[in-house]
C-alpha positions as CSV (number, residue, x, y, z in Angstrom):
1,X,154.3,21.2,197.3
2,X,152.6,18.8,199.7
3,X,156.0,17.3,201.8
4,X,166.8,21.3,214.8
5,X,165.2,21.3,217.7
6,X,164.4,25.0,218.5
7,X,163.1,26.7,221.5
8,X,158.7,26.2,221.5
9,X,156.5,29.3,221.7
10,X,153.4,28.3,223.5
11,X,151.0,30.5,222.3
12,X,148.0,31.5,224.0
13,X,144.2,30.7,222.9
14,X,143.5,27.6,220.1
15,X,145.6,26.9,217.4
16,X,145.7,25.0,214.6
17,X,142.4,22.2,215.8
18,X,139.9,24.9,216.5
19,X,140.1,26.8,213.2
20,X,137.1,28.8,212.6
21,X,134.9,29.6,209.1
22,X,133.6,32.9,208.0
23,X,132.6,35.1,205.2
24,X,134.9,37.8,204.6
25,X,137.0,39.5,201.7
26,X,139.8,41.3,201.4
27,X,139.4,45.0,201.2
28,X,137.1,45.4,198.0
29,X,139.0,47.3,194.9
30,X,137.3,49.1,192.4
31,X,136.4,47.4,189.1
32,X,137.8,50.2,187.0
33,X,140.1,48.4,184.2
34,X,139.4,45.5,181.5
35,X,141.6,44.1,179.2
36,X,145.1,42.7,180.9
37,X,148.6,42.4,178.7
38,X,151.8,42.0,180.1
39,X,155.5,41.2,179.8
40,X,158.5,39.4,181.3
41,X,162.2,39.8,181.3
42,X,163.7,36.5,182.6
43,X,167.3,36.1,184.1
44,X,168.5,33.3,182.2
45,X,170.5,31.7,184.7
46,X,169.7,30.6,188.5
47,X,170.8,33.6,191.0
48,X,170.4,30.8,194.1
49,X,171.9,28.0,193.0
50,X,171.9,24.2,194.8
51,X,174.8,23.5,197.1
52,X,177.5,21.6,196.3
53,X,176.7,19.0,199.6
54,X,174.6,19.7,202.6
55,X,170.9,20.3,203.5
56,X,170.4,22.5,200.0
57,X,172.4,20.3,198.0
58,X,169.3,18.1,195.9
59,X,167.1,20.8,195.5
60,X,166.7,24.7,196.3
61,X,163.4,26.1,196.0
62,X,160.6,27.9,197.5
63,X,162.1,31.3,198.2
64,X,160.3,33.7,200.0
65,X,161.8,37.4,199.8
66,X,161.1,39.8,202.6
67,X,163.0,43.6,203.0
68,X,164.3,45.2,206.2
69,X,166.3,48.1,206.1
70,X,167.6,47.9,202.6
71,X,168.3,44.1,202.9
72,X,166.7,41.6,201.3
73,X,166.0,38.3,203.2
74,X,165.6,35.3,201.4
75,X,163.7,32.5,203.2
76,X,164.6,29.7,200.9
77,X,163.5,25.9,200.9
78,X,166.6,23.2,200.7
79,X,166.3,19.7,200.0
80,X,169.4,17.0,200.7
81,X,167.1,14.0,199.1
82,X,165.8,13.1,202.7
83,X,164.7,16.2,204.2
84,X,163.3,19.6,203.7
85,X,164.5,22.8,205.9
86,X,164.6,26.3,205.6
87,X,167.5,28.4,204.6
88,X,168.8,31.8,205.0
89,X,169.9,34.0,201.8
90,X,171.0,37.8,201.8
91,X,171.0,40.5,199.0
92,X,171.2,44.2,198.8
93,X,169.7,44.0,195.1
94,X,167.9,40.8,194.8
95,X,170.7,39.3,192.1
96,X,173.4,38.8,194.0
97,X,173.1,36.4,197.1
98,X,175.0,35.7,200.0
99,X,174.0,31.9,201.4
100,X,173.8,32.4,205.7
101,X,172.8,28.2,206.2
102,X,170.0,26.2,207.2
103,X,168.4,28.1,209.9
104,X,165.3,26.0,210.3
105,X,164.7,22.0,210.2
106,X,162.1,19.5,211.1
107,X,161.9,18.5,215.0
108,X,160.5,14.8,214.6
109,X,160.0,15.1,218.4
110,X,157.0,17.4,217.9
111,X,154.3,17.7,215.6
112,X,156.5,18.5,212.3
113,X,157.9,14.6,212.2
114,X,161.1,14.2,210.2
115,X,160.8,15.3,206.7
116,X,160.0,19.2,206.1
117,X,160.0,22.6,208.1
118,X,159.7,24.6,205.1
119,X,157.6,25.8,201.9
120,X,157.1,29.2,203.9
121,X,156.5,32.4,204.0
122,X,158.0,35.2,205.9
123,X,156.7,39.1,206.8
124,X,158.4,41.6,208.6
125,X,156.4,43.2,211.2
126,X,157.3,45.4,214.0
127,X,161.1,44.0,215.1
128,X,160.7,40.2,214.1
129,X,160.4,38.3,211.2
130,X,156.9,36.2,211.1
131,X,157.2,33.0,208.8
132,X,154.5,30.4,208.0
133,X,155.7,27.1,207.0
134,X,154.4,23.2,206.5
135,X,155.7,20.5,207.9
136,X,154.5,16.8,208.5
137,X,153.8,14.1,206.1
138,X,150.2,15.0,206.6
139,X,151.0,18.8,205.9
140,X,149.8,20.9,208.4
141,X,151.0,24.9,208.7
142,X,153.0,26.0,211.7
143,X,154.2,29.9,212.8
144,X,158.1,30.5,213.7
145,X,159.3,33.9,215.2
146,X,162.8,35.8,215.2
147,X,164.6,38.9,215.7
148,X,167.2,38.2,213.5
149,X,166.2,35.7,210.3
150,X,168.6,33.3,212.1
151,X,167.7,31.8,215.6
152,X,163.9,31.0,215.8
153,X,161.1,30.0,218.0
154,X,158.4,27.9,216.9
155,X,154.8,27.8,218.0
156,X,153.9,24.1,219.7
157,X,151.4,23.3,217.2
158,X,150.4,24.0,213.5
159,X,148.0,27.7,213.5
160,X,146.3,26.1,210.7
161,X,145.2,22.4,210.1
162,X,143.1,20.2,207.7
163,X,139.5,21.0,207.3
164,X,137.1,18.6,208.3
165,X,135.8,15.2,207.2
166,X,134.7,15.5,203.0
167,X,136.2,19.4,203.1
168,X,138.8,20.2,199.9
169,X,141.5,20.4,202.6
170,X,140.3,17.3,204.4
171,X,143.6,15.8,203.8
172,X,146.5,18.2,204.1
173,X,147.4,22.0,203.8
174,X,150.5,23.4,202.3
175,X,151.9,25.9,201.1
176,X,151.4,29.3,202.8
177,X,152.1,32.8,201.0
178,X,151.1,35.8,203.6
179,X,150.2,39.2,203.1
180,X,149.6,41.7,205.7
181,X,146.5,44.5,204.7
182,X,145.4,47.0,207.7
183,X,144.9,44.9,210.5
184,X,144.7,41.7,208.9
185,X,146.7,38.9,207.7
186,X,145.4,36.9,204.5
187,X,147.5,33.1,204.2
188,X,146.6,32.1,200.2
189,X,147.3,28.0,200.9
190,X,147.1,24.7,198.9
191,X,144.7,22.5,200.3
192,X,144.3,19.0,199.0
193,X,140.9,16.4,199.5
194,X,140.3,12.7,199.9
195,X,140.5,12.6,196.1
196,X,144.2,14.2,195.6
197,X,143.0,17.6,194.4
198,X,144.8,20.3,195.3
199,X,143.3,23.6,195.3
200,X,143.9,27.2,196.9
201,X,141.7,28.5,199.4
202,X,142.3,32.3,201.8
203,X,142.4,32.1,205.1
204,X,142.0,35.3,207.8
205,X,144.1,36.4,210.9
206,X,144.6,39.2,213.3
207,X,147.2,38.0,214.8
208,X,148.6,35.3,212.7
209,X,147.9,32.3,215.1
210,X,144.3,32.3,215.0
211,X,142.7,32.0,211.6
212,X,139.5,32.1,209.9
213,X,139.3,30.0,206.9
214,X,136.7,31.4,203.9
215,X,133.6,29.7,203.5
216,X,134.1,30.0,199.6
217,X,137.2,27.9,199.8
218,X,138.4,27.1,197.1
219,X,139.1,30.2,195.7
220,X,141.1,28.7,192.4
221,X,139.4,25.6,190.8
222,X,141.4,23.0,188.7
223,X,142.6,24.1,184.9
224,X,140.2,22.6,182.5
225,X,141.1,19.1,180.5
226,X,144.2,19.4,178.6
227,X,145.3,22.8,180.3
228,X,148.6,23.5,182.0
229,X,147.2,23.6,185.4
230,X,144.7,20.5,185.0
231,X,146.2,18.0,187.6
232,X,147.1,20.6,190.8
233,X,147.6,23.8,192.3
234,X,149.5,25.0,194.5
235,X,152.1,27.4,195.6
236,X,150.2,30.9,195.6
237,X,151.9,34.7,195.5
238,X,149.5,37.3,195.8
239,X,149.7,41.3,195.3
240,X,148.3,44.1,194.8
241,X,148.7,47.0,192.0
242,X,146.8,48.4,189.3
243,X,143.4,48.5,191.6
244,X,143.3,44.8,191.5
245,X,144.7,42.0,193.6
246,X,146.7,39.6,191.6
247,X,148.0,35.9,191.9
248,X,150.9,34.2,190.3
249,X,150.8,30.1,191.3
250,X,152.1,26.8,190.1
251,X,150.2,24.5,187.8
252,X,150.8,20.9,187.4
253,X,149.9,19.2,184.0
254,X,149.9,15.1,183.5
255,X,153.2,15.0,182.7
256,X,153.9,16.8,185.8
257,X,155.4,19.3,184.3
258,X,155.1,22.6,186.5
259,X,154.4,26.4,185.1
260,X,152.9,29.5,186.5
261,X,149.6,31.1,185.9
262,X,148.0,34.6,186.6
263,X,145.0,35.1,187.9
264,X,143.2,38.6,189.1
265,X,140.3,39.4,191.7
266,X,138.8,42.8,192.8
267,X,138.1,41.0,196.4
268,X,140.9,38.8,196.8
269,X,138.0,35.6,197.1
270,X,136.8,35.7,193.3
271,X,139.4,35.1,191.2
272,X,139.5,35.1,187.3
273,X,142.5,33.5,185.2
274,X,143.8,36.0,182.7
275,X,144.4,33.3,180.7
276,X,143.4,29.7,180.5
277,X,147.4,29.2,179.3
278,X,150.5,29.6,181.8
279,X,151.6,33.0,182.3
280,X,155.4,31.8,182.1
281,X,156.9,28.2,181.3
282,X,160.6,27.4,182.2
283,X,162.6,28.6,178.8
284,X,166.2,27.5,179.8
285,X,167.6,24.3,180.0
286,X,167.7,24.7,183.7
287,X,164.0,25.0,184.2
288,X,162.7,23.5,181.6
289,X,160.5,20.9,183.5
290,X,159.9,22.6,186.6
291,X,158.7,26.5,187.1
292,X,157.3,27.2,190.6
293,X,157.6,28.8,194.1
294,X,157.1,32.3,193.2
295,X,157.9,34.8,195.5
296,X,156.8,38.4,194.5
297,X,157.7,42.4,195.3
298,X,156.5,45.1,193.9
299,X,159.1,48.2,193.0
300,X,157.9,51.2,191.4
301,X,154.8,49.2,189.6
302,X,157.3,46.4,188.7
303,X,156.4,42.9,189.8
304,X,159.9,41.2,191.1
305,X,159.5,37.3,190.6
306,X,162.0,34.8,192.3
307,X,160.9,31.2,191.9
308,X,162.1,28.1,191.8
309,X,163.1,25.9,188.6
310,X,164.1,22.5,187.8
311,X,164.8,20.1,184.9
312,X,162.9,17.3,186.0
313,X,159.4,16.9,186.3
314,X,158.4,15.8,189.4
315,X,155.6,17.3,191.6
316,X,157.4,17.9,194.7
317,X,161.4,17.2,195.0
318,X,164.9,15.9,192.7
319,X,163.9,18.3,190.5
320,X,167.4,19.5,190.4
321,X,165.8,22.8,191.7
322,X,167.5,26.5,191.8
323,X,166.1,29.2,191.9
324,X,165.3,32.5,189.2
325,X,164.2,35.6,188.7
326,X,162.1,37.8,186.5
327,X,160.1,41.1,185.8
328,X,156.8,41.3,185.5
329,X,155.0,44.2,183.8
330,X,151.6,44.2,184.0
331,X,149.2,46.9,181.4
332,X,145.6,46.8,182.1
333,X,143.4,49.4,180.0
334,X,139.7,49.5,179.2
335,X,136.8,49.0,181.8
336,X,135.2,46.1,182.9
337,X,131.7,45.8,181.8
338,X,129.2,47.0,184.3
């Protein structure tokens, strides 16, 4: 989706302007297994639902799940019909969730202008929550810190920013899903061009303020003619299991109708669809325009999927958005050819 004043974090070095370009993967896994099948069990109902007024009261989407301790954070986007922030859910089983407010919003005093902090995602690392999010009209990715999930302190400008003049991000990024591998962060990311596409791309961190953007950006091309994910991309949750790395994201038709595809990569740069059709499409009446946002953990070899839903399609908000859940099994046998 391209869309309170809090203490600033100056952080050291150059952020966001100076972004650098280099070749890299993510640690290469083994090609071992072929053919892919696999199989969801979908929660009919919302388990986040919109609020009845307030900042989550048009919309509530974009969850991003992290756990500490047992707990289970939920980083969720809200949307009052004017503007975007970032909310707080908790759960000790990831069905039943306790709503803790808006703990983030746009400061139209600094860079993030008036309109969205939010569409972000959130590691655990060390004693603090790390959490990537977009803000501006001209989408741009900025870092916010906290001890707690609840009071936060924001870097003074975006750690990652559009790509230069003719790039596929020229125009905006969005969308940031994180994940931490040895020493290195990975940020999967929508970026979108002079011409309106929107495509993912990787970028590479050591510290999660400095990043390296891949030189074979895009990663994810456009859907062919006709397909589910021919107009846009966006939204990216990446894992890995079964000695591959794997990618659940939202694809936007003509209609505008949003569903999710799966994609898998051995590098974490190449990436294959599984299937040139969506990998789930909203089946309820609550989601039956708008399936997105996925959010992803992985239990025992299960894939735990919260994402967002709406009846209303719509590319980025009044979507009547809540958000779901699901279990993904994934069976991969056979070898890949040599």
């Amino acid at each position: 989706m391209i869309r309170r004043a809090l203490s600033v974090l100056v952080a050291a070095g150059c952020i966001g302007s100076c972004t650098r370009y280099a070749d890299f993967t993510l640690p290469v896994l083994p090609a071992t297994a072929g053919s892919v099948s696999y199989e969801w069990n979908v929660y009919p109902e919302p388990l986040l639902t919109r609020g009845a007024s307030g900042w989550d009261s048009t919309d509530a989407l974009n969850p991003s799940v992290a756990e500490v301790g047992g707990l289970l954070y939920n980083f969720y986007s809200g949307y009052d019909g004017k503007v975007w922030s970032t909310g707080l859910a908790t759960s000790t089983d990831g069905l039943h969730w306790t709503k803790k407010g808006r703990v983030l919003a746009p400061d139209p005093a600094t860079w993030e202008g008036d309109y969205i902090a939010a569409n972000g995602s959130a590691v655990h690392l060390g004693n603090e929550f790390l959490y990537w999010y977009q803000a501006n009209r001209s989408p741009r990715i900025g870092l916010a810190k906290s001890k707690d999930g609840a009071a936060w302190t924001k870097t003074a400008q975006p750690v990652l920013g559009a790509g230069p003049r003719g790039s596929w991000d020229e125009k905006a990024v969005a969308d940031p899903y994180v994940v931490r591998l040895g020493d290195s962060f990975y940020m999967y990311y929508l970026g979108e061009d002079r011409a309106h596409r929107q495509r993912l791309g990787v970028a590479r961190s050591a510290d999660g303020l400095t990043w390296q953007k891949s030189r074979a950006n895009p990663v994810l091309e456009l859907g062919k003619a006709d397909a589910f994910d021919e107009v846009g991309l966006g939204e990216p949750a990446v894992w890995k299991v079964e000695n591959s790395y794997w990618m659940l994201y939202t694809g936007r038709d003509r209609a505008e109708v949003r569903r999710l595809g799966l994609a898998r990569s051995q590098d974490g740069v190449h990436w294959s669809r599984v299937s040139e059709s969506a990998a789930l499409a909203g089946g309820e009446p609550w989601n039956s325009k708008t399936l997105c946002d996925p959010t992803v953990r992985v239990v025992d070899g299960d894939v735990q999927v919260w994402f967002g839903g709406g009846d209303v399609a719509h590319p980025v908000e009044n979507v009547h958005g809540q958000i779901g859940f699901a279990i993904l099994k994934l069976n991969v046998t056979g070898t890949l050819p040599k």
